[in-house]
C-alpha positions, 0 to 999 in steps of 0.5 A: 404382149412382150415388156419389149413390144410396149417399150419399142411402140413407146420409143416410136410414138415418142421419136415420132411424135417429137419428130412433128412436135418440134418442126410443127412449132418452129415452123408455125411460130416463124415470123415471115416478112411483112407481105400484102398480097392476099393470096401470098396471106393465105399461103402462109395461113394454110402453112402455118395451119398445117404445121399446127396439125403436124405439130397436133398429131406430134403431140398426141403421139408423145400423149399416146406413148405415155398412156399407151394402155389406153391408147389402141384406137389412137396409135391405130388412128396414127398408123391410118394417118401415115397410110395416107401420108404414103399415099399422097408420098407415092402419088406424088413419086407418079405423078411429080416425079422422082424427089430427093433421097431425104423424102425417099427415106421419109416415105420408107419410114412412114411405111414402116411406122403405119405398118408397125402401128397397124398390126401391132397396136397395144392390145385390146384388152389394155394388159400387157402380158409379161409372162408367156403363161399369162 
């Protein structure tokens, strides 16, 4: 494996986790106005608790790009996780219909992270080969 594959899966993981980390948090710690109807209550807890899972998986990428010689099964676990957002994505473009371009680009860089993620994870054996004759 190439110093140039380990460089641009730490880049990803980091632009991607960040891309979770920050917006998970924001939106988690968002004060919202005073309500009292219990299904508008449990509303914002199933939001905010999602933003705390978005913001979970956010930080285990930005851990993953920092320790990604152990990382395999995590990065691979990740890619598993965005085939599943583009799935719910697409499902969604049938079933909902047609959203704005911003989710379109959204699904495609999804697409191609899970892809990335997938089929070219670290490697098994956690060496990173930086000669071709190794």
């Amino acid at each position: 494996m190439q110093i140039l594959h380990k460089l641009a899966l730490q880049l990803l993981l980091f632009i991607f986790g960040l891309s979770l980390l920050v917006p998970g948090l924001v939106e988690m710690f968002t004060l919202t106005l005073a309500v009292t109807d219990e299904r508008a209550i449990s509303q914002i807890n199933q939001s905010r608790a999602l933003h705390g899972m978005m913001a979970g998986l956010g930080l285990l990428s930005c851990i993953a790009c920092f320790y990604l010689e152990q990382a395999r099964i995590l990065v691979m676990g990740i890619g598993f996780t965005l085939v599943l957002v583009v799935v719910a994505r697409l499902y969604s473009l049938v079933l909902d219909g047609l959203p704005d371009n911003v989710m379109l680009f959204y699904l495609v860089i999804e697409l191609l992270l899970a892809l990335i993620f997938l089929f070219l994870p670290p490697p098994a054996n956690g060496e990173w080969q930086t000669d071709r004759h190794q």
